[in-house]
Every structure is written in structure tokens, then in C-alpha cells.
C-alpha positions as CSV (number, residue, x, y, z in Angstrom):
1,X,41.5,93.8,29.2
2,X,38.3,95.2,28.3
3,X,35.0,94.9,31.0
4,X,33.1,91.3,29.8
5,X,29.5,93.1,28.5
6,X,28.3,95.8,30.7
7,X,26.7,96.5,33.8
8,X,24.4,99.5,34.8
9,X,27.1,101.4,36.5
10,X,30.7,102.4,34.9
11,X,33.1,99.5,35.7
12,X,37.2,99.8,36.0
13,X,37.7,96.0,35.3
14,X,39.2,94.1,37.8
15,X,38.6,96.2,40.6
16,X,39.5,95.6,44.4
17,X,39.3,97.6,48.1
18,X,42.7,97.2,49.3
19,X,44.0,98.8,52.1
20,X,42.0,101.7,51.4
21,X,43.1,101.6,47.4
22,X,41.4,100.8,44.6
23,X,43.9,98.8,42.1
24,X,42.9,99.2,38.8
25,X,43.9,97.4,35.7
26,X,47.6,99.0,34.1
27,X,48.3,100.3,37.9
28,X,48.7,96.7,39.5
29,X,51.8,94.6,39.7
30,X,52.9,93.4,35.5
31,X,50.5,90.5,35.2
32,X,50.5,88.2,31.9
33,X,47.7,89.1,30.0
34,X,45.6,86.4,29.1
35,X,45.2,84.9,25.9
36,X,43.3,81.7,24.6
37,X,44.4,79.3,22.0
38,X,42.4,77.7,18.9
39,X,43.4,75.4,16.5
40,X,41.3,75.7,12.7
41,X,41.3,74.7,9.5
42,X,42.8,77.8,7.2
43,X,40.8,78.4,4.8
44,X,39.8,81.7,3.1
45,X,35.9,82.3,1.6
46,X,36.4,83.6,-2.3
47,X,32.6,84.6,-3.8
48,X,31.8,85.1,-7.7
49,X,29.3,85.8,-10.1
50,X,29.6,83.7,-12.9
51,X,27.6,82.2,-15.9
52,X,26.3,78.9,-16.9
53,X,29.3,78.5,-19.4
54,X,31.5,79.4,-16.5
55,X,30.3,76.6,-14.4
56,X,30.1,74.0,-17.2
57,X,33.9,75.1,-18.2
58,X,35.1,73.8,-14.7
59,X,32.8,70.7,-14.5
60,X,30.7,72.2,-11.4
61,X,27.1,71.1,-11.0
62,X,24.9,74.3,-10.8
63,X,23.5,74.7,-7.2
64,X,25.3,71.7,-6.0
65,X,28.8,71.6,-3.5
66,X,31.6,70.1,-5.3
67,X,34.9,68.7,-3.9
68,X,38.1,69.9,-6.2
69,X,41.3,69.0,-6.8
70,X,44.0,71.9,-5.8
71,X,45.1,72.1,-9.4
72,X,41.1,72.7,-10.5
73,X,41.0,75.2,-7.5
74,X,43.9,77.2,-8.6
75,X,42.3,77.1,-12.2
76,X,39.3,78.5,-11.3
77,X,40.7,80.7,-9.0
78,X,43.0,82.6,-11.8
79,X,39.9,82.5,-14.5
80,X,37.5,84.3,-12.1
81,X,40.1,86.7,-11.1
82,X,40.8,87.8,-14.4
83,X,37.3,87.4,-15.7
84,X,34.4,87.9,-12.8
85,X,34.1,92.1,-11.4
86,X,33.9,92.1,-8.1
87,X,35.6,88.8,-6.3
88,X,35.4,88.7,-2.8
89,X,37.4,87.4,-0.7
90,X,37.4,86.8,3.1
91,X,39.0,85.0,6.1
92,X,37.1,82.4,7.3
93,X,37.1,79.2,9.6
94,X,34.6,78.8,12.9
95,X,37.7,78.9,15.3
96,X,39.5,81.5,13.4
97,X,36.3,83.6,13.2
98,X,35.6,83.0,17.1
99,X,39.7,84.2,18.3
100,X,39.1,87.5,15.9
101,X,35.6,87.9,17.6
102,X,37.6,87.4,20.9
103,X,40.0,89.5,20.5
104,X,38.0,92.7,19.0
105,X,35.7,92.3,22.2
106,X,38.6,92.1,25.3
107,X,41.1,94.1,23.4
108,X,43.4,91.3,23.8
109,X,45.7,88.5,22.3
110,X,44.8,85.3,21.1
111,X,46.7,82.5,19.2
112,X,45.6,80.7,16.2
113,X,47.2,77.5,15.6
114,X,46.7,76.1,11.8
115,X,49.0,76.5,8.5
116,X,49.7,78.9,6.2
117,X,51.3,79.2,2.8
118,X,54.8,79.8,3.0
119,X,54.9,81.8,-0.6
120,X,52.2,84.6,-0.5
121,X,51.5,87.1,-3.0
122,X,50.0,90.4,-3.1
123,X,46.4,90.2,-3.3
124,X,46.1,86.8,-3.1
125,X,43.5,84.9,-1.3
126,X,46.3,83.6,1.6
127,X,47.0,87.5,1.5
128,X,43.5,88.5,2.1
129,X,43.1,86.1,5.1
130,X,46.2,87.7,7.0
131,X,44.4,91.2,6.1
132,X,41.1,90.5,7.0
133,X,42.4,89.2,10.7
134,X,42.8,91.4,13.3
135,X,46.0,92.3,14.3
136,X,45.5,91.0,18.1
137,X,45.5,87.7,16.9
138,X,48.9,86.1,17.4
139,X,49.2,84.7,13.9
140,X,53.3,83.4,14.4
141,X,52.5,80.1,15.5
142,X,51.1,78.9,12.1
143,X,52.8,76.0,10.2
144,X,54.1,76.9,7.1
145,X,53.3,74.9,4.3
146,X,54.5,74.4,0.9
147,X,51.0,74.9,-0.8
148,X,48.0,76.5,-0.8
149,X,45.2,76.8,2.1
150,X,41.8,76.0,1.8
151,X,39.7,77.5,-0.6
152,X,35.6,77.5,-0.5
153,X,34.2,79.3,-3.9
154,X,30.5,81.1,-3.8
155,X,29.8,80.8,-7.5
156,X,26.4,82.9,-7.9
157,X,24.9,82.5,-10.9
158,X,22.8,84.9,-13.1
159,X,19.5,84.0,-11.6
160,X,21.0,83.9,-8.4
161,X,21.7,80.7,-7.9
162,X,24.4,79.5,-5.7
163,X,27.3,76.6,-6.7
164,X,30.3,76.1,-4.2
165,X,33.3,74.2,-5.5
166,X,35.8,73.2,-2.2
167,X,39.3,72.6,-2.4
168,X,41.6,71.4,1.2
169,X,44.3,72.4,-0.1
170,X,46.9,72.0,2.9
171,X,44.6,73.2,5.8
172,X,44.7,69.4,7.1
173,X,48.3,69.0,7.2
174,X,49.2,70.7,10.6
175,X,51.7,68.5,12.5
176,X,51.9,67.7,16.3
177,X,55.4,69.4,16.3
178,X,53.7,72.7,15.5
179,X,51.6,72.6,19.0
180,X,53.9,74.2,21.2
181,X,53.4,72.7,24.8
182,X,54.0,76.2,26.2
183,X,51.3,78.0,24.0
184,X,48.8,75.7,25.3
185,X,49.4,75.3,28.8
186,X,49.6,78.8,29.4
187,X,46.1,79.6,28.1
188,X,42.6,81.1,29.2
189,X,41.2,78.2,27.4
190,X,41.8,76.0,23.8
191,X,39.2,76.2,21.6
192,X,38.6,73.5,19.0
193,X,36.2,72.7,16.1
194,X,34.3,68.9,15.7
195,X,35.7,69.7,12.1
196,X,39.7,68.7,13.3
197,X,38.5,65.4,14.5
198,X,38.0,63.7,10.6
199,X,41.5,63.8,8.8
200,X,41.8,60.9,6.3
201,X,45.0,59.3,4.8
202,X,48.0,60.9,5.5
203,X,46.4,63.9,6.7
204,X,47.7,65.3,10.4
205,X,45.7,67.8,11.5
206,X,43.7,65.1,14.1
207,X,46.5,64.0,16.0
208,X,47.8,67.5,15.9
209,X,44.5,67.9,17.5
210,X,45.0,65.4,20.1
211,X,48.2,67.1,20.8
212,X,47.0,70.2,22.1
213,X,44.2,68.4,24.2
214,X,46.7,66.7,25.5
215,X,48.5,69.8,26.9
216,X,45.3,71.5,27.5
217,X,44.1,68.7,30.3
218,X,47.5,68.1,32.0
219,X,47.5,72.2,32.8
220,X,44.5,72.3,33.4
221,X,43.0,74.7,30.6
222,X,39.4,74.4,30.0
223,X,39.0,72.1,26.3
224,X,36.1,74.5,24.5
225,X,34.6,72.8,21.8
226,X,32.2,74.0,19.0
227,X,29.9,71.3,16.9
228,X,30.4,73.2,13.6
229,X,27.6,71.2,11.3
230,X,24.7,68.3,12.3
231,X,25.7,66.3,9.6
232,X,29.0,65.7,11.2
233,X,27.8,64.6,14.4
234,X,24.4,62.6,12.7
235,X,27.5,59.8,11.3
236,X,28.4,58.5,14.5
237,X,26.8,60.7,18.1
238,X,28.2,58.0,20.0
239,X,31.7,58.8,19.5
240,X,31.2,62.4,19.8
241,X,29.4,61.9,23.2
242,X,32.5,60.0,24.0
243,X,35.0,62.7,23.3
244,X,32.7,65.5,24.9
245,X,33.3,63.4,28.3
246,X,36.5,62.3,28.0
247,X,37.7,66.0,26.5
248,X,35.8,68.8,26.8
249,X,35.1,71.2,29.5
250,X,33.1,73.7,27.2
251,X,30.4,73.0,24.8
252,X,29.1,74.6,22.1
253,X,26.5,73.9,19.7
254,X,23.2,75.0,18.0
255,X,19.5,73.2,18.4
256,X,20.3,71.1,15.1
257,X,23.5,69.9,16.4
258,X,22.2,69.1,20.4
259,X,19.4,67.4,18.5
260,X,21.9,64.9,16.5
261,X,24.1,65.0,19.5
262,X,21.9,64.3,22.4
263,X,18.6,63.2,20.8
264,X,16.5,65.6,22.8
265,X,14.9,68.7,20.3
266,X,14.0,71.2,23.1
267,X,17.3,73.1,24.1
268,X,17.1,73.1,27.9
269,X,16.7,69.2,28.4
270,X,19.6,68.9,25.5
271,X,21.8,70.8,28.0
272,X,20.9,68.5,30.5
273,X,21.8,65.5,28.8
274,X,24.9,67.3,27.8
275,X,26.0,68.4,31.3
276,X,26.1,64.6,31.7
277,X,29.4,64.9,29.9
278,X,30.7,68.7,30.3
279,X,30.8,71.3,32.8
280,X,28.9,74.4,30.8
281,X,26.7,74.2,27.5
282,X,26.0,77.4,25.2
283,X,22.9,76.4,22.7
284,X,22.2,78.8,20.1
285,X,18.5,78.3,18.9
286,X,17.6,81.1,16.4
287,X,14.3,82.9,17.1
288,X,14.0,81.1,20.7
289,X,17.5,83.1,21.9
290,X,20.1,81.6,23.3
291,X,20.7,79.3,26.4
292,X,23.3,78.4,28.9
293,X,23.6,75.9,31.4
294,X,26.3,74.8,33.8
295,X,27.0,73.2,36.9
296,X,27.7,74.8,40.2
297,X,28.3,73.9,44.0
298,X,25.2,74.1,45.9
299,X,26.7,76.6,49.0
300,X,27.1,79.1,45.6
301,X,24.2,79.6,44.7
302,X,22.6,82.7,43.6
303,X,19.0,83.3,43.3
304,X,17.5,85.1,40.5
305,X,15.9,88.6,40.4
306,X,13.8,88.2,37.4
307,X,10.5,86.2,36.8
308,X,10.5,81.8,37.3
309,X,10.3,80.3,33.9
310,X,8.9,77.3,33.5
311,X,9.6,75.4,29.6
312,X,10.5,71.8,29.7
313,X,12.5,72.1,32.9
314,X,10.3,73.6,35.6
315,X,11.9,77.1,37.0
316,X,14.7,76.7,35.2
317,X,16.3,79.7,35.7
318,X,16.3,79.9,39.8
319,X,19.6,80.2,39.9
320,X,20.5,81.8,37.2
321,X,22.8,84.4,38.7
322,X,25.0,81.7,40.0
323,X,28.5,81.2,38.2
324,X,29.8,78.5,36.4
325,X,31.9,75.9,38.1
326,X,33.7,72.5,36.5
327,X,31.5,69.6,38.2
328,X,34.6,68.2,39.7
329,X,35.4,71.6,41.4
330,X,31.6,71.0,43.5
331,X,31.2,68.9,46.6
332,X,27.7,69.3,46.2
333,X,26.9,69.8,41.9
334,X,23.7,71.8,41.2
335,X,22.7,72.2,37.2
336,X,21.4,75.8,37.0
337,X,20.3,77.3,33.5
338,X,19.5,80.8,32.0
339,X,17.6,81.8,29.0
340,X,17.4,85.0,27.2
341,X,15.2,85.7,24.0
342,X,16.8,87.2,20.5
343,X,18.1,91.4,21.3
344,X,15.4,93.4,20.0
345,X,13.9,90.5,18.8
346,X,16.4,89.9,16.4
347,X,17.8,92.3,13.4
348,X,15.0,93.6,11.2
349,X,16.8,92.0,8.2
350,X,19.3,89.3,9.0
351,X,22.2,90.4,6.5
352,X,24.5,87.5,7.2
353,X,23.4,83.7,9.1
354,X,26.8,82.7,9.6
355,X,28.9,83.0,12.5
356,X,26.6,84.0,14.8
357,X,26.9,81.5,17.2
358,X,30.5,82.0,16.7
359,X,30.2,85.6,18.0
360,X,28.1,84.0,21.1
361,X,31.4,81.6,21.9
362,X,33.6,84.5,21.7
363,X,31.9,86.4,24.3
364,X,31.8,83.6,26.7
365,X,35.4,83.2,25.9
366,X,36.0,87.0,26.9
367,X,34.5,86.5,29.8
368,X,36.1,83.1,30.7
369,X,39.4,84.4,30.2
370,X,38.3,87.8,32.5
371,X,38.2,85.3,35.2
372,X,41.7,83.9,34.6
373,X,43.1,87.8,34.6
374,X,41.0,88.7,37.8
375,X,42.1,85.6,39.7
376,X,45.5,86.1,38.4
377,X,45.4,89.6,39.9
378,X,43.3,89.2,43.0
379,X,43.8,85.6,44.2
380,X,42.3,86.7,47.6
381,X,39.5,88.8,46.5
382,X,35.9,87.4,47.6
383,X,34.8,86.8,43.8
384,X,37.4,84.3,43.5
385,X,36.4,82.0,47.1
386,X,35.8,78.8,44.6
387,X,37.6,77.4,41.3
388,X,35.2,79.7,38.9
389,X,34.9,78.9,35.4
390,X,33.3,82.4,35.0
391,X,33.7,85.9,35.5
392,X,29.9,86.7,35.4
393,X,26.9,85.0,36.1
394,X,25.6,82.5,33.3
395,X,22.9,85.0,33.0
396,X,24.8,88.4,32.4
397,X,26.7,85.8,29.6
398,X,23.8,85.3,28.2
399,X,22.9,89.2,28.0
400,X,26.4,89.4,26.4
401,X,26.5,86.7,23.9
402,X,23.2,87.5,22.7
403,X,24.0,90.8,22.2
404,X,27.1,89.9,20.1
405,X,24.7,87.7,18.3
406,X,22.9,90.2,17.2
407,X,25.8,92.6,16.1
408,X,27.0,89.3,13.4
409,X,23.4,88.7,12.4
410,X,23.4,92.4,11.3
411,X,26.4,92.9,9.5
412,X,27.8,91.2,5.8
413,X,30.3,89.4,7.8
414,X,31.2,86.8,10.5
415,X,34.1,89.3,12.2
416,X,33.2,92.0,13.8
417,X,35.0,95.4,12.4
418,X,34.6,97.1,16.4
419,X,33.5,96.0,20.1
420,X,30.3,96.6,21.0
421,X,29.4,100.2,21.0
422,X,30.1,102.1,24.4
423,X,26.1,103.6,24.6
424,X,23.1,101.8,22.6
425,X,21.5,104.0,20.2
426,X,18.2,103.4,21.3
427,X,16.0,103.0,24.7
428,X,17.9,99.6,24.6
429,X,20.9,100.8,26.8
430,X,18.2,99.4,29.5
431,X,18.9,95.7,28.4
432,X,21.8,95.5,30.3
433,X,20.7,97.5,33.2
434,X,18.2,94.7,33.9
């Protein structure tokens, strides 16, 4: 498994003193890799240019998002194939993006859970979803279905203008039989979307859902759960404050979605009303950075090298170089926070707004599951003398999701094509030596 981030000197991860030997990862007894688990909507991201006529052919209102039957989908789907130069075509999904993400960064496996259409054809849109997935992720548990995934069309038209037209398809119809109790338990960590919590009629996907939680908490496998859209979470925060403390053990979110969530707009005391419910909090809030905030036992502690911050929590960031801990792993629970402003100040030109904060969960989820390999490895080594949620320090997260952040913001796509480079390519290589 690939080194979570960096640090200022060259790392062989896990390492150990042993009776005067240094074991090293690949010369250690055969330990299971780890892997973590998602469950997501499949749906694949298909982006045209197309005329007025065009749009007025299929019924769409220009500018507007539309909801379509899977027999208008598949219509419009074959006309702008055969009539619109260049289609594009990509994977997409929050959870599917975040266990690609994950698995470029550690070099290692994770499982998607979802459907799939049984019948695929060569260049089809289920066809480009499998290709534009990396090959580390364990794609053999989906469902087969007898229909098509989701679909999500970009329309553009001439004056730039942007129309989507959504179909469901089958994403929705994943069944609690296809959760595989093993899968689960085993895991780093299942990661979920707010999304597979709001099946209707004789859609399965929630209890499916369920399912997995289900596993998850009885093995003890951290329950990591992204907010995916405000407007979600604005129809009814009560029960999704509910199912963050009776479910989750991660959370996940941006300042729009703590806002609707909690009710609290600054990002720090969000966390803290969120911590109410969870044991860690990762709050993406665009040009302020990126914050995380856990609990930890109060014999752990770790004071912080860098300069006392004061924002709406004074000196938040004391003990910032502490680890994350579940709060019911802590005799003696202490909140601790850390902060960390946009890498470089953010990309010059933002080239693509989604799935950044994706790219943040993935690196916490690289170094969550570094934690399960380590202790795995080295039960009795000094870094793993309490029931750690974390490899690193929430701080040295933040330095690594952040940086993966930035990586997204500047590319065309949500997946990353490579891990972060080995050297920076500018005076930057100093960010992580701080």
C-alpha cells in the first residue's frame, strides 16, 4: 500500500524496529491487504452539443433539468450518437468517483457495490463506465440487471447554454441479496452517499442500503457517509441528523450541506454540532480550505507546532497533531480541529468544480485504511497503543486531502488519471515539509 501523503523524509510504509530489523511492507508475514467498500448509484455522464430543434425534438426545456423516461433516454441517446461530433462520455457517481480516487492514491483494491447492465455493447455508455474505472476497483460484486444504468445528458446548446435530461434507469434496483455479508465486514471502511437513502415505489436500493450498514456496525467497520447535494438534506435535517447518530462514524460534507444539516454557516462550529452525532467531520468550504474535526482521548493528545488560530472557536487548532479516535473508544473525549487554506491558493483556473470534495474523502479513506494495514501488521507497535481511527494526524489529512483537492479542481475530470506526483514541480515540495 502506498505512504498516506508525504512527509519530509523518504518513508517505507509501515515501518517498525524489531529485533534490530526493519520490516518493511512485501517482506512481512502475507497480510490481507485492505480494501473499503461503497455502495453508488451507476450511472454514467454523456455531454452533447446540440441545437434548439434538437432540444425541442425531445421535449427538453432549454436550460432546465428534466426527468426522462428510459425509453426517451435511449432515444436521445441513439439520435446524439449518430448526429452530435464529439459525445462524451464518462463514469460517474460521488461513491464510485471516491473508490477510483481511492484506489489511484494507495495503489490498492476497493469494491463498488451497485448494478450493472447485464447486456453491454462496444462503445456504449455502460461500456465507457467499466473503461473509464480503474482497474483496482473490484467491479465483480455488481448486480446485474436486465436494463440500462443511469444516464445524466449535458445538452450544450449553441450559445452555450446548458440543458440536462436524467433518466434512473435501473441504478435504484440493487437488492439486499447482492450485499455480501463478507465483503462488508471485512472492510477498511463502507462508504455511502445521502443519495441511497430516497428510493420510491418498488425501488431497492435503500434497504440494500440498510443491509450493508447493518454488516458494517455489527464488525465494526467505520459507516463513512458523504452529503452529496443541500437540497437533499434542506427536506427533512431532522431525519438526517438522526441517521448520522444512529449510523455513521464518518462525515462528509461541504459548507452548503453543514449549513442545511446543522444550521450553523461557519464550518468549525458546524463540526461541532456535528461531532454531537459522529466521531470525525471533513467540511469542504471552497476558497476558505478545508477543515477536519474529530474526537480524541485526552491522555492522546498532541500539541501543535504551528501558530494558535482563533475563528469562531478560540485556538482551535491546539491539538491538531492529535489522531482521530471514535468517541466511544475515549475515557476522557476531547474535540480537536485543524484547518488548512486552498494549495497554492487554489488552481489559477478551476477546470472542473465537481468531485473535489470527493478527492478530499478519498484521501482520508487512504489514510484510514493505512491504519487498518499498519495495525494489522504491527498490533504491538507504539502508533497503535489506542483504537485509532487514523493513520496520521487530522492535520497531515488535511495537508493531503487538500492537496488532492487541488489535483481534481485542475483537471476536466472527477478521477484522477495518476497519484500525486512523487516531487512538486515548484518551491511547493515545502508544503508538506511543514
Amino acid at each position: 500500500m502506498k505512504f498516506p501523503g508525504k512527509r519530509k523524509s523518504k518513508h517505507f510504509f509501515p515501518v517498525a524496529q524489531r529485533q534490530g530489523h526493519r520490516i518493511i511492507a512485501g517482506q512481512s508475514p502475507e497480510i490481507p491487504m485492505p480494501y473499503i467498500v461503497g455502495i453508488d448509484q451507476t450511472l454514467v455522464d454523456i455531454e452533447a452539443k446540440v441545437s434548439e430543434a434538437d432540444l425541442q425534438r425531445f421535449g427538453l426545456p432549454k436550460g432546465q433539468s428534466s426527468l426522462v423516461s428510459d425509453e426517451q433516454a435511449e432515444a436521445l441517446y441513439q439520435f446524439i450518437t449518430q448526429n452530435s461530433s464529439p459525445v462524451k462520455q464518462h463514469a460517474g457517481g460521488s461513491i464510485a468517483n471516491t473508490l477510483h480516487n481511492y484506489s489511484v492514491l494507495a495503489n490498492g483494491r476497493s469494491v463498488q457495490l451497485g448494478v450493472m447492465s447485464e447486456n453491454i455493447g462496444i462503445g456504449s455508455y455502460a461500456y465507457r463506465y467499466l473503461c473509464d474505472t480503474s482497474s483496482k476497483v473490484d467491479l465483480d460484486q455488481l448486480q446485474g440487471v436486465d436494463g440500462p444504468i443511469g444516464r445524466c445528458f449535458t445538452l450544450i446548446s449553441e450559445d452555450g447554454q446548458r440543458t440536462f435530461a436524467i433518466s434512473g434507469g435501473k441504478m435504484n434496483y440493487l437488492r439486499e441479496d447482492s450485499i455480501s455479508q463478507g465483503v462488508v465486514a471485512s472492510s477498511a471502511a463502507l462508504v455511502l452517499t445521502a443519495y441511497l437513502v430516497r428510493s420510491q415505489g418498488d425501488e431497492t436500493i435503500t434497504d440494500a442500503t440498510f443491509k450493508a450498514i447493518e454488516y458494517a456496525k455489527a464488525a465494526s467497520v467505520p459507516v463513512v457517509l458523504t452529503l452529496g447535494t443541500r437540497f437533499l438534506i434542506e427536506q427533512d435535517p431532522d431525519f438526517w441528523k438522526r441517521f448520522v447518530q444512529d449510523h455513521v462514524t464518518v462525515l462528509a460534507m461541504n459548507e452548503e450541506e453543514a449549513l442545511a444539516l446543522t444550521g450553523e454557516s461557519e464550518p468549525l462550529l458546524a463540526i461541532k454540532t456535528a461531532l454531537q452525532w459522529c466521531d470525525l467531520v471533513l467540511c469542504t468550504a471552497g476558497s476558505e480550505g478545508l477543515f477536519i474535526g474529530s474526537h480524541c482521548e485526552h491522555e492522546a493528545l498532541r500539541k501543535t507546532k504551528y501558530e494558535l488560530q482563533d475563528s469562531s472557536l478560540s485556538q482551535f487548532n491546539q491539538y491538531e497533531f492529535s489522531r482521530a479516535m471514535r468517541y466511544s473508544d475515549c475515557s476522557e473525549a476531547v474535540q480537536v480541529y485543524s484547518h488548512i487554506a486552498p494549495y497554492l491558493g487554489g488552481p489559477e483556473k478551476i477546470a472542473n468544480t465537481n468531485g473535489a470534495g470527493d478527492g478530499a474523502l478519498s484521501a482520508l479513506l487512504h489514510d484510514m485504511s493505512a491504519n487498518t494495514y499498519h495495525r494489522q501488521l504491527m498490533p504491538n507497535s507504539a502508533k497503535q497503543d489506542r483504537a485509532y481511527l487514523s493513520y496520521s494526524s487530522i492535520a497531515q489529512i488535511c495537508k493531503y486531502a487538500n492537496r488532492v483537492s487541488y489535483q481534481v479542481l485542475n483537471q476536466h475530470s472527477p478521477r484522477l488519471n495518476a497519484a500525486l506526483p512523487e516531487r512538486e514541480d515548484s518551491l511547493e515540495e515545502s508544503y508538506w515539509d511543514r
